[in-house]
LOTI-243681 format. One line per field, with one value per atom (N, C-alpha, C): residue number from 1; residue in one letter; atom name; z, x, y. Coordinates in pm, whole numbers. Layout:
i [NUM,...]
aa [A,...]
at [CA,...]
pz [Z,...]
px [X,...]
py [Y,...]
//
This chain:
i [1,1,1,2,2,2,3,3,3,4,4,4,5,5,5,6,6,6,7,7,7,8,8,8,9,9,9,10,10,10,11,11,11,12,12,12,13,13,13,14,14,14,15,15,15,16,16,16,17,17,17,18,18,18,19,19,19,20,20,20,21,21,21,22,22,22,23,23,23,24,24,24,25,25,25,26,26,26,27,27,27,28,28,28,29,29,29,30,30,30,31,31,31,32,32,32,33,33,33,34,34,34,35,35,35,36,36,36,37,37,37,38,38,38,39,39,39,40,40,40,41,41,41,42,42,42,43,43,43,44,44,44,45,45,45,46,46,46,47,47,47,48,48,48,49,49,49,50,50,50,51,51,51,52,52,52,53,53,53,54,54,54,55,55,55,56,56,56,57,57,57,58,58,58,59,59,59,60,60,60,61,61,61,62,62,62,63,63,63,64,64,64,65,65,65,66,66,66,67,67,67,68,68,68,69,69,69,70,70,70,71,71,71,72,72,72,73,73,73,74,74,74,75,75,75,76,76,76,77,77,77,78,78,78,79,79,79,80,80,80,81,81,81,82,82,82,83,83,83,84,84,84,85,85,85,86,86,86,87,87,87,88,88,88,89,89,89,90,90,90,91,91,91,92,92,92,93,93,93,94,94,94,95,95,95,96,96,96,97,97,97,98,98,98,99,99,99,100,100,100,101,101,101,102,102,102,103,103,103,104,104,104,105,105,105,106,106,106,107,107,107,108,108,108,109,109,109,110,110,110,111,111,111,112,112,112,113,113,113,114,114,114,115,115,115,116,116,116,117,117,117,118,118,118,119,119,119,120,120,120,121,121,121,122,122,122,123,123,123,124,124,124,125,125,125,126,126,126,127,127,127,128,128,128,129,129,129,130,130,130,131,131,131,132,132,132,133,133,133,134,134,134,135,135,135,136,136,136,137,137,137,138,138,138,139,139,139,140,140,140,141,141,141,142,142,142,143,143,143,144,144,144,145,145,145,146,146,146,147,147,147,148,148,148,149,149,149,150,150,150,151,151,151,152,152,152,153,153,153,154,154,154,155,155,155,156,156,156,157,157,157,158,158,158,159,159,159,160,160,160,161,161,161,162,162,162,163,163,163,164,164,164,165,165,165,166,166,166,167,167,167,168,168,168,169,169,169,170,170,170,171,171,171,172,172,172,173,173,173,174,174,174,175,175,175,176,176,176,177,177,177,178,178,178,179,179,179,180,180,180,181,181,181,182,182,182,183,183,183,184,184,184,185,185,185,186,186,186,187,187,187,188,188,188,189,189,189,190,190,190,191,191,191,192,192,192,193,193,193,194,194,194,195,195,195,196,196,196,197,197,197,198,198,198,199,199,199,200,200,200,201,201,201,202,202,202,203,203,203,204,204,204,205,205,205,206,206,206,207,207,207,208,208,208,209,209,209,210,210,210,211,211,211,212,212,212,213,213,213,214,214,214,215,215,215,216,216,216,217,217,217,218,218,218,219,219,219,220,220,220,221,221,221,222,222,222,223,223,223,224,224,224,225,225,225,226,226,226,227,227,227,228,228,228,229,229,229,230,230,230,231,231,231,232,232,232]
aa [X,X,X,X,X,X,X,X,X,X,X,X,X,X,X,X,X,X,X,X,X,X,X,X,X,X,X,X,X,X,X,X,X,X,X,X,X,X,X,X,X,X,X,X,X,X,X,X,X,X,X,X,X,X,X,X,X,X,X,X,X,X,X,X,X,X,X,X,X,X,X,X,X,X,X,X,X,X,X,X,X,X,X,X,X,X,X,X,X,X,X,X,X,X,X,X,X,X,X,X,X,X,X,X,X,X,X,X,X,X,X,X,X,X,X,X,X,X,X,X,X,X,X,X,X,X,X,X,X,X,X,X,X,X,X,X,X,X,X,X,X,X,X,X,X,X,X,X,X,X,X,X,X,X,X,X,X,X,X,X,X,X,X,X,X,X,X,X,X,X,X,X,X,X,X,X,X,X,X,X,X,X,X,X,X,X,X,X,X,X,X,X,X,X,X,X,X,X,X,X,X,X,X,X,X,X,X,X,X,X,X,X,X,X,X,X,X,X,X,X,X,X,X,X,X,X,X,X,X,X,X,X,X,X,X,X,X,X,X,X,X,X,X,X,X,X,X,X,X,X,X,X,X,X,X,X,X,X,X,X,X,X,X,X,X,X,X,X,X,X,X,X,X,X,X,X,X,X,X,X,X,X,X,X,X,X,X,X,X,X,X,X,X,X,X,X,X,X,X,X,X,X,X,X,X,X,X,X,X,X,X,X,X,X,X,X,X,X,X,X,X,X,X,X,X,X,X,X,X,X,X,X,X,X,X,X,X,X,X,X,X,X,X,X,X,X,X,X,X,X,X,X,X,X,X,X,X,X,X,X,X,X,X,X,X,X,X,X,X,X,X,X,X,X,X,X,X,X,X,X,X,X,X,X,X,X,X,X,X,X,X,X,X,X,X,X,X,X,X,X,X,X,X,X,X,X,X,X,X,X,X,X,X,X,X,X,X,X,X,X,X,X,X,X,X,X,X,X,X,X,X,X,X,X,X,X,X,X,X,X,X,X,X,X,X,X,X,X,X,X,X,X,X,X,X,X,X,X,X,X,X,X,X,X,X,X,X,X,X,X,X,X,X,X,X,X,X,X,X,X,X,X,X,X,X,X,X,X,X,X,X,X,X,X,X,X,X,X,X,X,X,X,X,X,X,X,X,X,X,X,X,X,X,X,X,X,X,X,X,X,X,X,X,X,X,X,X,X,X,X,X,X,X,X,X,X,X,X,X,X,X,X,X,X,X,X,X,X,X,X,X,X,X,X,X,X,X,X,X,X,X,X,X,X,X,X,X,X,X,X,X,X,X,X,X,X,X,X,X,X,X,X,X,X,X,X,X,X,X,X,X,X,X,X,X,X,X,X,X,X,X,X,X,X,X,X,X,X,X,X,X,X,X,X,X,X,X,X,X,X,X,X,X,X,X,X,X,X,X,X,X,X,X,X,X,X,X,X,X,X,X,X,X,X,X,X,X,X,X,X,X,X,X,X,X,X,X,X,X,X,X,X,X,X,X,X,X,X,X,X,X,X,X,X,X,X,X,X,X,X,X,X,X,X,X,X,X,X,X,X,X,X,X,X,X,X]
at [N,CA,C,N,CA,C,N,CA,C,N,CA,C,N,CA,C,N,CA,C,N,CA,C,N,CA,C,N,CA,C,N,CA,C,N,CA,C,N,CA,C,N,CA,C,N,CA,C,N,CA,C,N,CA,C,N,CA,C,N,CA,C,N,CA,C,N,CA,C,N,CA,C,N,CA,C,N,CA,C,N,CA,C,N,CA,C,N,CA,C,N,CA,C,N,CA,C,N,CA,C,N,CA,C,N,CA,C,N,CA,C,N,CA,C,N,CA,C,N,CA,C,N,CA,C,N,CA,C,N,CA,C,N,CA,C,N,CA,C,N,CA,C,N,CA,C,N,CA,C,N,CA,C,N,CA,C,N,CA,C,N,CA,C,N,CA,C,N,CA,C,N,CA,C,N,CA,C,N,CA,C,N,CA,C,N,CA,C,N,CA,C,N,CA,C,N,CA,C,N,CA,C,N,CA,C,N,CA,C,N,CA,C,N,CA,C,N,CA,C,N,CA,C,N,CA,C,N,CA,C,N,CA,C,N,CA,C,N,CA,C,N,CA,C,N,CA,C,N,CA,C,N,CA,C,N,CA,C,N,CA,C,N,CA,C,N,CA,C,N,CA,C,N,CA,C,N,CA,C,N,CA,C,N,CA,C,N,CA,C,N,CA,C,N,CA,C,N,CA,C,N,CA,C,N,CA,C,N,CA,C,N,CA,C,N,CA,C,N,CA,C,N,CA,C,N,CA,C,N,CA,C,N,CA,C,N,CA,C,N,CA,C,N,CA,C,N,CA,C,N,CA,C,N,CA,C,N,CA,C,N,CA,C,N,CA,C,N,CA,C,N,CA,C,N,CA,C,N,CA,C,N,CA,C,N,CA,C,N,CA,C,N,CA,C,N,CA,C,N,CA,C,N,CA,C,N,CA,C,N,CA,C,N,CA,C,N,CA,C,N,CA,C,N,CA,C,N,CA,C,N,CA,C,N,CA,C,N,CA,C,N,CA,C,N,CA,C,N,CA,C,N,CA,C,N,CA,C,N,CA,C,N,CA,C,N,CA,C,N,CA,C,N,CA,C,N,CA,C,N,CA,C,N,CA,C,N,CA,C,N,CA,C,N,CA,C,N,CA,C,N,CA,C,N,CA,C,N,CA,C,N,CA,C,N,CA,C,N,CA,C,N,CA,C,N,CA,C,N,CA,C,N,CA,C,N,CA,C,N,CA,C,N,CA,C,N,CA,C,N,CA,C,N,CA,C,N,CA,C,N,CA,C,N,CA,C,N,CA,C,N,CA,C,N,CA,C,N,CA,C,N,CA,C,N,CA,C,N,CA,C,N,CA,C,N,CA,C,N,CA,C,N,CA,C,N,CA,C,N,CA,C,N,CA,C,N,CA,C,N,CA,C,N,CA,C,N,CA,C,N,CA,C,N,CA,C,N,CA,C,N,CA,C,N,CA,C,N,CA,C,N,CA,C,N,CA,C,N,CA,C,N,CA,C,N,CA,C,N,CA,C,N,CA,C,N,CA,C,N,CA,C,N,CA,C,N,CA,C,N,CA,C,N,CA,C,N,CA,C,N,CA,C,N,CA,C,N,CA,C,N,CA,C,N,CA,C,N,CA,C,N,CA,C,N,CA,C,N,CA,C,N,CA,C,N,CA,C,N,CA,C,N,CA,C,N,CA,C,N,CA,C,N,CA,C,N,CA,C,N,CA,C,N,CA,C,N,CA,C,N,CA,C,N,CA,C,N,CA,C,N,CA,C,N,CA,C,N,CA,C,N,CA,C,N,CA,C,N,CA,C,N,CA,C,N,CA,C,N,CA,C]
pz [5552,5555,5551,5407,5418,5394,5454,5395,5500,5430,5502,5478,5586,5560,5488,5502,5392,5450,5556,5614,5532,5545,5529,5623,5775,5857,5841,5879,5872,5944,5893,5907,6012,6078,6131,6178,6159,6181,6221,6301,6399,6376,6259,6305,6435,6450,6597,6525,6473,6374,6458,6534,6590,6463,6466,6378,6291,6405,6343,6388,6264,6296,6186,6199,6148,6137,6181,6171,6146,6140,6095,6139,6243,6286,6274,6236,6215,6329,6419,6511,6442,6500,6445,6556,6583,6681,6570,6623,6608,6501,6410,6293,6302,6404,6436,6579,6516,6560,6781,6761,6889,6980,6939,7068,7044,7138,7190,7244,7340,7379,7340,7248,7091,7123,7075,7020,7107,7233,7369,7351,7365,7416,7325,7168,7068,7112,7154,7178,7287,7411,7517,7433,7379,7370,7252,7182,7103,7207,7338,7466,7484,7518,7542,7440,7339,7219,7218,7238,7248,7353,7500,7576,7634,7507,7570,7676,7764,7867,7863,7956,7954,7932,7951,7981,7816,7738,7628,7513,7400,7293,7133,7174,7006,6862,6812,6684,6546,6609,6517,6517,6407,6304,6348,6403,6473,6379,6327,6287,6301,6358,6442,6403,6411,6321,6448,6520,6673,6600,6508,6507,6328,6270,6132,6091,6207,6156,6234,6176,6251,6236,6166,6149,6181,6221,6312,6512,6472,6660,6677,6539,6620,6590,6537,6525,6699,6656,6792,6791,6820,6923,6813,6904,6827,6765,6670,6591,6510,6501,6428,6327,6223,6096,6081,5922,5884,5867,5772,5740,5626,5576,5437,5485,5618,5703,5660,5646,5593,5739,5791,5872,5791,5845,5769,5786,5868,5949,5884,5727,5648,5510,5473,5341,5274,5311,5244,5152,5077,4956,4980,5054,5104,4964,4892,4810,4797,4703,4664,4786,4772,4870,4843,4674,4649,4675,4654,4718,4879,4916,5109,5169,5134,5257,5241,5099,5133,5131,5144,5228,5364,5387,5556,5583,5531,5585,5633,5501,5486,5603,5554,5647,5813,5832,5971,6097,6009,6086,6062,5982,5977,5898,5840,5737,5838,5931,6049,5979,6004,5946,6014,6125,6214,6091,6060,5972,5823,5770,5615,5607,5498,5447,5363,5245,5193,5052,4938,4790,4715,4740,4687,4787,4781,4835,4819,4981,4926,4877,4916,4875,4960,5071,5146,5166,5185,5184,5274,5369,5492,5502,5413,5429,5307,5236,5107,5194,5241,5316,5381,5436,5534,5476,5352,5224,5160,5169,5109,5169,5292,5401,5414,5372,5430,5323,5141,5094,5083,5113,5111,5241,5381,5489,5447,5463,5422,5614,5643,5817,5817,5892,5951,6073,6128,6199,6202,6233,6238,6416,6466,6567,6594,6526,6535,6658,6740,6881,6877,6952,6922,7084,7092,7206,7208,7252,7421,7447,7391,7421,7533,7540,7657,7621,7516,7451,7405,7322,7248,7067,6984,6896,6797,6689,6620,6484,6389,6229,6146,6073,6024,6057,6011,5999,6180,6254,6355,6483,6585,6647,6770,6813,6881,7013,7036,7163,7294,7395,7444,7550,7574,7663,7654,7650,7668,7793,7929,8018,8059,8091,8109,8071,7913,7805,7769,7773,7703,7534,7470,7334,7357,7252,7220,7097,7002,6808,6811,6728,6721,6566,6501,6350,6293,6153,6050,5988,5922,5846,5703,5620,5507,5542,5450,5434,5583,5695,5787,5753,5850,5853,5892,5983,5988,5892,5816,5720,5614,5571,5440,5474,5581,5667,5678,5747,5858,5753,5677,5611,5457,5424,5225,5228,5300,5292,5338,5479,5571,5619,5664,5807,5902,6035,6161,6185,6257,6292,6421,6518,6700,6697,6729,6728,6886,6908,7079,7125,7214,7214,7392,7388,7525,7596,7733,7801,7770,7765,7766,7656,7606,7497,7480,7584,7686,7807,7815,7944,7890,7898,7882,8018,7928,8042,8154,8268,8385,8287,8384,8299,8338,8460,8464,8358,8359,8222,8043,8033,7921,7880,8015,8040,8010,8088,8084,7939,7858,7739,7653,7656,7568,7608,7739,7735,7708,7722,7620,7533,7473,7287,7258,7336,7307,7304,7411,7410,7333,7326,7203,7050,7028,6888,6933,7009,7028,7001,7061,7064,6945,6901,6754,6634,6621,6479,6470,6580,6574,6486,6615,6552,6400,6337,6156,6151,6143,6043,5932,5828,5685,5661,5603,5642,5486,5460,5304,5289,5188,5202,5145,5250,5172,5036]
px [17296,17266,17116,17066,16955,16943,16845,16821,16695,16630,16536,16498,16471,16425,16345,16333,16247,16118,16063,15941,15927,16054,16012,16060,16100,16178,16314,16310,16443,16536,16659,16787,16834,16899,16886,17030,17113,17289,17278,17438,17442,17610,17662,17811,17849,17921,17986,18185,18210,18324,18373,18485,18574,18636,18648,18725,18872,18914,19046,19043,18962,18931,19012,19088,19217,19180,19100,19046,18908,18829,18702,18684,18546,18565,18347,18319,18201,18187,18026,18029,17894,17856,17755,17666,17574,17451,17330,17266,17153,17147,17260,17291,17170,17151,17039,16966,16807,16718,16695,16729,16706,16804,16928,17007,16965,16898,16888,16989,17031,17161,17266,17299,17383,17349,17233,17166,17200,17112,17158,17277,17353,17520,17533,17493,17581,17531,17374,17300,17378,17434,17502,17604,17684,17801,17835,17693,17690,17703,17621,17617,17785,17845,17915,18070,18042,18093,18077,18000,17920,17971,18038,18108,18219,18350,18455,18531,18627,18651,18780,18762,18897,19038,19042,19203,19204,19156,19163,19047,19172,19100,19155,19086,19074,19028,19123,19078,19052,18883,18812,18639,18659,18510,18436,18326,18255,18070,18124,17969,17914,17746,17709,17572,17580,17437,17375,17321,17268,17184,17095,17031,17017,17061,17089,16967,16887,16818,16688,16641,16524,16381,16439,16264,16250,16362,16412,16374,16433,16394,16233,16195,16054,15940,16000,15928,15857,15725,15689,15730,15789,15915,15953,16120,16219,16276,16345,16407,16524,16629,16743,16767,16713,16685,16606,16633,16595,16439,16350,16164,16209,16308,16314,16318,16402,16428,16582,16666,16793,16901,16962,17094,17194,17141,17249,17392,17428,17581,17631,17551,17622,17566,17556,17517,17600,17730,17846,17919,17972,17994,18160,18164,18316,18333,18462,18495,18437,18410,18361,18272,18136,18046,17944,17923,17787,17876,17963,17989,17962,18088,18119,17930,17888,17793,17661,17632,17504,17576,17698,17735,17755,17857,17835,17713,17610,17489,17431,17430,17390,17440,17566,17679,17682,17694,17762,17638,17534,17402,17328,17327,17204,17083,17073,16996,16911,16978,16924,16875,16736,16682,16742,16750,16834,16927,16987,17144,17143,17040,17016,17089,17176,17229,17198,17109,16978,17054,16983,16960,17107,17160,17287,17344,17474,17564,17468,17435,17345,17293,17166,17019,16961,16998,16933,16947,16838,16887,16956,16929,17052,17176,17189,17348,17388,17282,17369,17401,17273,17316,17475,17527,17640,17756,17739,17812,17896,17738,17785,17824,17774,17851,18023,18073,18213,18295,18178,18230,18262,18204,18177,18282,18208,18267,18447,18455,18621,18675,18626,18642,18774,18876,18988,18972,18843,18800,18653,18606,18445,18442,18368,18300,18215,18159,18042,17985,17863,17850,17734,17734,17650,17639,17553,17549,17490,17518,17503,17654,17780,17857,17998,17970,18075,18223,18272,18356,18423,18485,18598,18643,18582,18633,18698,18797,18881,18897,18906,18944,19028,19108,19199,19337,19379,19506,19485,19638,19680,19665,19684,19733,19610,19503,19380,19377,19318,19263,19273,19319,19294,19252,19157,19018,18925,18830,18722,18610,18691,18608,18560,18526,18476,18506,18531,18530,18692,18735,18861,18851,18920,18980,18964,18840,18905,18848,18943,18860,18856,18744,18600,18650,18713,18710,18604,18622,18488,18418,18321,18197,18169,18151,18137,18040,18040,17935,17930,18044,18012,18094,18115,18130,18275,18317,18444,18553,18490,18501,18549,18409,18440,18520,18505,18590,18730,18747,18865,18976,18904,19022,19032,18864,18872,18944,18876,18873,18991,19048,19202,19152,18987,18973,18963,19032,18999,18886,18835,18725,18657,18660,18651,18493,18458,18361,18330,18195,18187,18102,18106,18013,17968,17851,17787,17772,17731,17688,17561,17456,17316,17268,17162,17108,17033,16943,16845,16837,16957,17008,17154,17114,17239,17324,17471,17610,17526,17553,17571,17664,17588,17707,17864,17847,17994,18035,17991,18093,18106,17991,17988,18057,18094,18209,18329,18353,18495,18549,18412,18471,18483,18397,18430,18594,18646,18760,18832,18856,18932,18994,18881,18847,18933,18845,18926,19092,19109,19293,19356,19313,19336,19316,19209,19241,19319,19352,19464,19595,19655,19741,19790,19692,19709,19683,19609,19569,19593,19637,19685,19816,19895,20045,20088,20086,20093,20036,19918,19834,19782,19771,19770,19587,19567,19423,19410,19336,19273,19168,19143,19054,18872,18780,18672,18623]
py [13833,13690,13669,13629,13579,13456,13353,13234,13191,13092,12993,12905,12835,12623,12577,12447,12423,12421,12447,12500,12645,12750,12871,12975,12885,12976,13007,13159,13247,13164,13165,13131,13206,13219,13375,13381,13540,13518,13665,13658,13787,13855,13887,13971,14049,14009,14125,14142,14257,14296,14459,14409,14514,14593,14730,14782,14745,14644,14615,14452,14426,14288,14233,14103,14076,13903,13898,13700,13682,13610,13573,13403,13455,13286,13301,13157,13105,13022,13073,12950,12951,12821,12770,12667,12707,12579,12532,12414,12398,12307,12242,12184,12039,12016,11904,11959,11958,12001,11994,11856,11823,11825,11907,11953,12084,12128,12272,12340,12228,12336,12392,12339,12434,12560,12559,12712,12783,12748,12832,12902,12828,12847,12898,12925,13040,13150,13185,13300,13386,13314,13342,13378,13331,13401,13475,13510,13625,13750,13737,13831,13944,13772,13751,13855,13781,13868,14026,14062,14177,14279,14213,14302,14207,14220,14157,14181,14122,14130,14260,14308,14451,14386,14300,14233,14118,14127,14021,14110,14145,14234,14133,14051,13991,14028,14073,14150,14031,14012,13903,13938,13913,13908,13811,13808,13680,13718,13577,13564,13441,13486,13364,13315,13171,13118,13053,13077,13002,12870,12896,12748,12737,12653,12578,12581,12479,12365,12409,12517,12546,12476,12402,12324,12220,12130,12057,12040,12202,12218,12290,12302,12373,12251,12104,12021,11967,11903,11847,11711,11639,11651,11677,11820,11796,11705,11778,11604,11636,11587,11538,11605,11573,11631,11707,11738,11900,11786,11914,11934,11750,11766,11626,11527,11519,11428,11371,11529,11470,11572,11464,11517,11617,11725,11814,11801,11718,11724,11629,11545,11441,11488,11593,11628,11783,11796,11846,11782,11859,11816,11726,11637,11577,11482,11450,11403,11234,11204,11033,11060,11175,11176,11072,11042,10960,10852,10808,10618,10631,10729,10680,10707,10824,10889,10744,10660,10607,10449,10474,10325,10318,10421,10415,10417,10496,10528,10379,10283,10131,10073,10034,9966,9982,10117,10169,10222,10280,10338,10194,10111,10032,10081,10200,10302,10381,10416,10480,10626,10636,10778,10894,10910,11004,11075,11007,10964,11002,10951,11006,11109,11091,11214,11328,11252,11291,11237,11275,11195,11239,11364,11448,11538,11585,11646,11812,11890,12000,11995,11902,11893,11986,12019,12097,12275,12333,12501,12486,12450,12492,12459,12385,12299,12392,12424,12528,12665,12706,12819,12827,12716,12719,12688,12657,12649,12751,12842,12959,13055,13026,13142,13129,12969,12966,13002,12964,13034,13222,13270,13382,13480,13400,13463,13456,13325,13273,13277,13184,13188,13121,13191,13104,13031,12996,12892,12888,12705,12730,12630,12701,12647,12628,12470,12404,12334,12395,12301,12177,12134,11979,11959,11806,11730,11604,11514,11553,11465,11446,11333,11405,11498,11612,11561,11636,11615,11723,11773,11836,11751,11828,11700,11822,11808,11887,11826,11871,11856,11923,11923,12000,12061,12138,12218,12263,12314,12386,12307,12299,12227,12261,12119,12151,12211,12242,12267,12181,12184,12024,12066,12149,12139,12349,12298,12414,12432,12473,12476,12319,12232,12106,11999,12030,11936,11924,11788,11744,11728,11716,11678,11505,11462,11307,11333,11344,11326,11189,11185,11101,11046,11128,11063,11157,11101,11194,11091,11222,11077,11149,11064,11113,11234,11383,11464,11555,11540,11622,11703,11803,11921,11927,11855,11832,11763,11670,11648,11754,11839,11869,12024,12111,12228,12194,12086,12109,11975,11932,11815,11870,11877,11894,12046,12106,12291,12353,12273,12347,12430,12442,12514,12474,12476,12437,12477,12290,12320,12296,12322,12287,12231,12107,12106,12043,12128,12122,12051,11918,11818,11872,11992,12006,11840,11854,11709,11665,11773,11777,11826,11752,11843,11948,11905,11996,12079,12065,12171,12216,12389,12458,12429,12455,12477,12628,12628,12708,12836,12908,13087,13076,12980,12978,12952,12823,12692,12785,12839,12911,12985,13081,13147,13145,13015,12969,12931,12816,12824,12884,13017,13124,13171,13214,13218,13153,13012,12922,12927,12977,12946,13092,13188,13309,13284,13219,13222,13093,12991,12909,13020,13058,13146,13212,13278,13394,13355,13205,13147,13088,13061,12962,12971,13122,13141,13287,13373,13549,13566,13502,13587,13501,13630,13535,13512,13497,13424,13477,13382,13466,13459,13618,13622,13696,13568,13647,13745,13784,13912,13858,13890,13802,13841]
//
């Protein structure tokens, strides 16, 4: 995995692949600059990944992107958007993207810059980068984290999650050009997306904990036995 922003900074991704790895899941932090605590929490549970628990042996391919949007978070102040000033989390290629994404944008944000989706569907390296990773990886789940709304939100195929350590299940709906959107509805990958409380303060090792086990036994539960796993 190579790639980098439109500053120039490395992208940066981490496999952790058991020998008899039988699933492939994408998590992903940092998609907007100014939740930090994304990032955190993927870094932790790359750790985490790294020495699974004796009692729970998940035979899955974990590849992990801790921060998207690095030029975003190394801005002074952090900020939202990527170096263009385009929200990567609305610039996927989701169907009738040039009508819906710069009307809602109009309509629904008020032309809120935060929000920009940007000029075309993957205008941005990074949103191509993550593009091409799902083409490529072929993840039978993506777990995208965010904040600060302490939530649980879900998209697509298989039947959700309805809590991760703290956080309940309330889907939020989609928006043109996100990720849930164009994954979990256009694509038919489930997609868990994790709304931390704080943006700026990581979960406690407990909580981190806990939802890594979760997640672990929700995938275990819901995407192991049978599941049909293509070859990347």
């Amino acid at each position: 995995m190579k790639a980098r922003s439109v500053q120039g900074r490395t992208i940066w991704g981490r496999d952790i692949k058991p020998d008899d790895a039988k699933l492939r899941v994408l998590v992903l932090g940092g998609i907007h600059g100014d939740e930090m605590s994304s990032s955190s929490l993927v870094f932790h549970w790359i750790e985490l990944a790294s020495t699974p628990p004796a009692d729970m042996h998940p035979s899955i391919h974990w590849r992990f992107i801790p921060t998207l949007n690095p030029d975003g978070l190394f801005a002074r102040p952090s900020k939202r958007v990527n170096a263009n000033g385009v929200d990567l989390n609305r610039n996927f290629p989701t169907p009738n993207w040039a009508r819906n994404a710069k009307a809602y944008w109009e309509s629904r944000t008020k032309r809120d810059p935060r929000r920009w989706p940007g000029p075309k569907p993957l205008s941005e390296p990074e949103s191509r980068f993550l593009y091409e990773q799902m083409d490529t990886f072929k993840p039978n789940l993506i777990v995208s984290v965010h904040a600060p709304f302490g939530l649980l939100d879900f998209d697509g195929p298989s039947v959700p999650p309805t809590r991760l350590g703290r956080l309940y299940l309330d889907q939020v709906g989609i928006y043109p050009g996100s990720l849930g959107n164009y994954g979990g509805i256009h694509k038919g990958v489930p997609v868990v997306t994790i709304e931390l409380g704080s943006a700026s303060r990581a979960p406690l090792d407990s909580e981190t904990r806990q939802m890594w086990l979760d997640l672990l036994r929700w995938t275990s539960d819901r995407l192991g036995p049978g599941v049909s796993v293509a070859s990347p």
